[in-house]
C-alpha positions as CSV (number, residue, x, y, z in Angstrom):
1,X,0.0,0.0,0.0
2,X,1.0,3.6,-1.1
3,X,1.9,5.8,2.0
4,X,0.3,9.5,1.6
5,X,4.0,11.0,1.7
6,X,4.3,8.9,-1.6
7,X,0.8,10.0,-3.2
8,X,1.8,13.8,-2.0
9,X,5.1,13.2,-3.9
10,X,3.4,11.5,-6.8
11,X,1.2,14.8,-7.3
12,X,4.2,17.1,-7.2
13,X,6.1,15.0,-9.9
14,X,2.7,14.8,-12.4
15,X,2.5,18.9,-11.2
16,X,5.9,19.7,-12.4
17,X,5.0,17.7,-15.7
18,X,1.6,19.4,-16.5
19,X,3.6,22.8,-16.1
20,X,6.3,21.9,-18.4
21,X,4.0,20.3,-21.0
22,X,2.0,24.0,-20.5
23,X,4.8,25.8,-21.2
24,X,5.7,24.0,-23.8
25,X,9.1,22.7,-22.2
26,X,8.0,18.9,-22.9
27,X,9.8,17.2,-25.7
28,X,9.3,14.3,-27.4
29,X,12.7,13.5,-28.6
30,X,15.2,11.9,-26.0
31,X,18.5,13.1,-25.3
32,X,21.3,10.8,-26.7
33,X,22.5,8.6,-24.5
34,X,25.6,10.3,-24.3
35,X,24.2,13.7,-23.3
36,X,22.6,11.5,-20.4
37,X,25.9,10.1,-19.1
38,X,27.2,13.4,-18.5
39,X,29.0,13.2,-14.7
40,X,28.5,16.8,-14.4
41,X,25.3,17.8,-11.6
42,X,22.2,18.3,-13.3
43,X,23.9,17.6,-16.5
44,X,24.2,21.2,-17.3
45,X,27.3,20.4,-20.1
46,X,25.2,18.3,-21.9
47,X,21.0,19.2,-20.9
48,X,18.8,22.0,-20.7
49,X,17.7,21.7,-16.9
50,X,13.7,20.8,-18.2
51,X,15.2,18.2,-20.9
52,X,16.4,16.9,-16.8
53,X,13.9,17.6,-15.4
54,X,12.3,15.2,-17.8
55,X,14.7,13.0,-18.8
56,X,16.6,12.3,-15.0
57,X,14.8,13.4,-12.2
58,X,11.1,12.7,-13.1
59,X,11.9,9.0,-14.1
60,X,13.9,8.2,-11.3
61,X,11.5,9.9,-8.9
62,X,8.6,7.9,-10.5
63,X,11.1,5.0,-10.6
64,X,11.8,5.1,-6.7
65,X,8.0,5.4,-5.6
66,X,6.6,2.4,-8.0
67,X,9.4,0.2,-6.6
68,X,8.5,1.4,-3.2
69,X,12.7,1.9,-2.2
70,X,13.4,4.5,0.4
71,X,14.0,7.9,-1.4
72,X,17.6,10.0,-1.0
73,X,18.8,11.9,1.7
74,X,20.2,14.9,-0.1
């Protein structure tokens, strides 16, 4: 069962989606996989910060709370 930090958490994440798509920040094209393997925080060589947004910290957000693993510290 789905704890109601999780559905608050869920209803951020779909939030900060339905204001990107709004503003027209969404894309529909992934970054290559290289851009994604940037070491750099936030992959700011390589992404525009909604491209990781989108791309890195939605799905591993999403990721975390349908596997039901404890979520970071920092």
């Amino acid at each position: 069962m789905i704890d109601q930090q999780s559905v608050e958490i869920i209803d951020a994440l779909n939030q900060l989606e339905v204001g990107l798509r709004d503003l027209g920040l969404w894309s529909d094209e992934r970054p290559t996989a290289e851009a994604l393997a940037s070491t750099l925080p936030f992959c700011y060589d390589t992404l525009e910060l909604e491209q990781w947004l989108q791309f890195v910290f939605l799905g591993r957000m999403r990721e975390i709370l349908e596997q039901g693993d404890r979520l970071p510290d920092s």
